[in-house]
N, C-alpha and C positions, 0 to 999 in steps of 0.2 A: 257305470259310466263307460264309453266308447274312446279308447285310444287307440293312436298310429305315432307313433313317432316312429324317428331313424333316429341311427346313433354312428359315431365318427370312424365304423369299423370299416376297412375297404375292404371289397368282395377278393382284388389281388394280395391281401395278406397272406404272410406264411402258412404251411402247414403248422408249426409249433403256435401261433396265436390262435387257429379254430381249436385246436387240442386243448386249450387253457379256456377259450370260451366256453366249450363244451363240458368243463369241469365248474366253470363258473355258475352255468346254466343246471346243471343238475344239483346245485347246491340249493337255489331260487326253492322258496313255500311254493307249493303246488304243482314241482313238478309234475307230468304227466306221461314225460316220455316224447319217442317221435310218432307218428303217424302220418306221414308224409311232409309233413315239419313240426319242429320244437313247438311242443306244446306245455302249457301253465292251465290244467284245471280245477276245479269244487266247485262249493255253492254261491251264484253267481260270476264265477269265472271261468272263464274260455279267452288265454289269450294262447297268440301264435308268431313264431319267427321265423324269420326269411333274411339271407342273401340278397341285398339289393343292389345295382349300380350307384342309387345316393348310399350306401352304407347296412348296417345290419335295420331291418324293421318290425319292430314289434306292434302287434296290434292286436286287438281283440276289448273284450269288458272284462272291469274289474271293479269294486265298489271303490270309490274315493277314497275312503277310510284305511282302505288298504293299502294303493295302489302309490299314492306316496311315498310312505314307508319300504316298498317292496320295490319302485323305480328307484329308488334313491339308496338301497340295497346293492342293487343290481349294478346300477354306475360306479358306485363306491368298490364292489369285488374285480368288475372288469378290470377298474383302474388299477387294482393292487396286482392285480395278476399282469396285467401287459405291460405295466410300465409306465403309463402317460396316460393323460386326462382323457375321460370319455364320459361323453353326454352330446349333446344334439346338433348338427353343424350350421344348420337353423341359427344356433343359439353362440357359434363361434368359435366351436370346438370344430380345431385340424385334424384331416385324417393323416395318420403317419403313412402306413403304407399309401402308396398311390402310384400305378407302372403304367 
């Protein structure tokens, strides 16, 4: 299945919030590594992150079965790691940083 979400990270966050991201991100099943951005692969998945102006965006395929568990992963470590809630701004979630 085909996802894009963004999530409530603003691209003017600090250097210590990418630093924790980047720890958070290497934690994630499927690492891959960068290759000109953060990549998550195996079989049937290929997703990839970016730096956006609406916030961090992830996107690429992932099977269903997975992909909840593994988004819901993902939101849950950023949170413990930065501080305050993160998931989708769509969805109501504040960005903290914002200059």
């Amino acid at each position: 299945m085909k996802y894009d979400i963004n999530l409530n990270i603003h691209y003017t966050a600090p250097e210590e919030v990418w630093i924790a991201i980047e720890e958070v991100y290497r934690s994630m099943p499927y690492w891959a590594g960068y290759n000109k951005e953060v990549r998550w692969t195996g079989t049937e998945i290929d997703l990839w992150a970016s730096v956006e102006p609406s916030g961090i965006q992830i996107a690429g395929v992932m099977p269903e079965s997975i992909w909840d568990e593994w988004y819901d992963s993902l939101k849950n470590k950023l949170t413990q790691s930065l501080g305050y809630q993160i998931g989708e701004p769509e969805e109501g979630f504040d960005f903290k940083y914002w200059k």
